[in-house]
N, C-alpha and C positions, 0 to 999 in steps of 0.2 A: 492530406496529412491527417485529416479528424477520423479518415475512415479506418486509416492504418491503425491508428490507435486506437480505436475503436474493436476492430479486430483481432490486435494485440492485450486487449482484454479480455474478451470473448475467448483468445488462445488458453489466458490464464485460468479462467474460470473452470473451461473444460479440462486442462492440465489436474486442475486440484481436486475435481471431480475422480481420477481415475487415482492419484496418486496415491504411494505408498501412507499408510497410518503414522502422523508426525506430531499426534499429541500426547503419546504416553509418559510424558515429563508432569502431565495437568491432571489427568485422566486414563483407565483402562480403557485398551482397546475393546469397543464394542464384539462380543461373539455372534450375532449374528446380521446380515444388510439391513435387515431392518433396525434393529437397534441404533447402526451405524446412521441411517437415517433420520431417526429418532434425535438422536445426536447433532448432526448439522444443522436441524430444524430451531435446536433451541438458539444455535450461533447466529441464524436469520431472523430470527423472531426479534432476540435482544438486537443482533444490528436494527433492524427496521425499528424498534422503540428508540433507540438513541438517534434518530435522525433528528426527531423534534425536541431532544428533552436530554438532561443531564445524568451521567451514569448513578451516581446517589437517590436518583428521583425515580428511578426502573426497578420493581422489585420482583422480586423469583414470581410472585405468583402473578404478576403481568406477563413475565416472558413464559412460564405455564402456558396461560391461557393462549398467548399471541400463537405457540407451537403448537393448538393441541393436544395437549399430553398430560400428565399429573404432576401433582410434588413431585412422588417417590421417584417418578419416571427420570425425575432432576437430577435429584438428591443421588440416586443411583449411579448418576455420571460425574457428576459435579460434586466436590466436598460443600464448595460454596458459590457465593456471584464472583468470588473475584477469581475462582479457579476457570469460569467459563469466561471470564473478560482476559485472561490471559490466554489461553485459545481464540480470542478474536483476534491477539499481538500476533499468537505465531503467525493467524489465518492470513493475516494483513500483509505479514512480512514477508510470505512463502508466494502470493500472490503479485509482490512486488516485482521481485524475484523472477517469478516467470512470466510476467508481462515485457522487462526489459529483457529478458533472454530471448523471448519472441522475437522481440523486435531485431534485438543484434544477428537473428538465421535471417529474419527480411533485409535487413543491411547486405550482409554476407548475400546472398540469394542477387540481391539486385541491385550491385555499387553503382547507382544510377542517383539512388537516395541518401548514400551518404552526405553530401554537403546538406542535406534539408535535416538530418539527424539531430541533434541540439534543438533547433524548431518541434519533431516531436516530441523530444523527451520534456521539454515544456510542456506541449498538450496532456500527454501522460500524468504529469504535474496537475495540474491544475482539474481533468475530470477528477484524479484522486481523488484531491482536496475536496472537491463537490462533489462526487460520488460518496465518498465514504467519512465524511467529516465527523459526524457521531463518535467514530470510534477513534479519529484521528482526536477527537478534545478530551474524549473518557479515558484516551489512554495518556495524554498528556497531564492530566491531572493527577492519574495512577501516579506515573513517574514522579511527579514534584513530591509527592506523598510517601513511598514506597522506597526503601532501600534500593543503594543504584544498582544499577543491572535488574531488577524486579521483571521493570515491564522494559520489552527489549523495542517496540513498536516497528517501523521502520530497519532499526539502526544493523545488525550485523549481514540481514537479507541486502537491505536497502546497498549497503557496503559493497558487497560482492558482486550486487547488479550495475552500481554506479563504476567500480575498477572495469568490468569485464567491456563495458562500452566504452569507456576513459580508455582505453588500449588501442578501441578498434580506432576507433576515432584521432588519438595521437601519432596513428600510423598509416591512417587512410584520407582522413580531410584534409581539406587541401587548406585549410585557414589552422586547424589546432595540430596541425604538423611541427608546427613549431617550440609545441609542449608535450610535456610526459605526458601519458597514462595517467599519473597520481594527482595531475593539477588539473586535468580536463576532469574528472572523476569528485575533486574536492571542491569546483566548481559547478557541479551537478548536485551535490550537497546542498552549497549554499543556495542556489538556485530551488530547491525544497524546500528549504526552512523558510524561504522569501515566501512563496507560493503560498504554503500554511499560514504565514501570518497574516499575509494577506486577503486571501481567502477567506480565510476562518474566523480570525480576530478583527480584523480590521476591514471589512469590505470595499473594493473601493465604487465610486461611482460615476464609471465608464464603463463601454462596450467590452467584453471579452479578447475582441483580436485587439484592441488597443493593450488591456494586461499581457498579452500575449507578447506585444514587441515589446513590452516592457521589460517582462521579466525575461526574453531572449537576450536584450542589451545590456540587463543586469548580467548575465550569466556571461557575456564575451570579454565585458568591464573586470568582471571578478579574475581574468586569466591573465588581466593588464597588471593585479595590485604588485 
């Protein structure tokens, strides 16, 4: 189960590596690879400083330095920090995205692993929240802060990956057969928001697979309410 998702991450990564240019809402598209390279390095640089530290507490000329590169080289891309913190939202959300779409061709590919399904998208859950937490509290604070819909993090990728398995699932598992699409899906929701809060805000202090059945049981409870 860990390697699946392991590798449905990995899917993701190299997915976003190749894909079309999806930040011209924040940013011009770079004209030449390298620029465009230029460009990604500042979004690792600043992820990698938010791992330990508060988005207010990272400043351009830290994320400079951590890339490599100059102001201008910044400034050039970025109007400001919060136009590259909203390119960490799309990065975030596009990557969500095509991590669970991975995973739904592995479904698809090998109905053997359906019933274990809900069980991944748990694990999926939870490296997130510990893989990418930095950006998961800088963008949460964005939103409290920021006019709604600002920062989108998760929400309209996260939607569209959470419906597209919420379907398969209500039409293939042999337990959430007995629910829509939209209830297996809005319990994949809450099942995140649990995950981050716990994760992220609240720690708790137990072994990993024990949170793991946790928040599985949360998530089958949630299709009971």
């Amino acid at each position: 189960m860990a390697a699946i998702a392991a590798e449905a991450g990995a899917s993701s990564r190299r997915a976003m590596s190749g894909s079309a240019w999806s930040y011209g809402r924040w940013v011009s598209r770079p004209a030449q690879n390298r620029s465009e390279r230029t460009f990604f390095r500042f979004l690792d640089a600043a992820e990698g400083l938010l791992s330990g530290r508060n988005w207010h507490e990272v400043s351009v000329q830290e994320i400079v330095r951590q890339a490599d590169a100059s102001v201008g080289s910044f400034y050039n891309r970025f109007v400001d920090k919060t136009a590259l913190l909203r390119c960490l939202d799309s990065r975030l959300g596009q990557e969500c995205e095509q991590t669970v779409s991975a995973l739904v061709d592995e479904l698809d590919t090998c109905p053997a692993l359906i019933d274990d399904a809900p069980g991944m998208m748990i694990s999926l859950f939870m490296r997130l929240c510990s893989e990418r937490s930095g950006v998961i509290r800088a963008l949460d604070m964005a939103q409290k802060m920021a006019e709604p819909g600002d920062f989108t993090g998760l929400g309209p990728s996260f939607d569209a990956a959470a419906e597209k398995i919420g379907h398969l699932l209500a039409e293939k598992h042999a337990v959430l057969k007995d629910h829509s699409g939209v209830e297996v899906a809005q319990a994949f929701r809450e099942s995140f928001w649990l995950t981050r809060e716990m994760l992220l805000y609240h720690p708790p202090c137990k072994p990993a697979d024990e949170v793991h059945r946790s928040l599985l049981r949360h998530f089958y409870a949630s299709l009971q309410d």
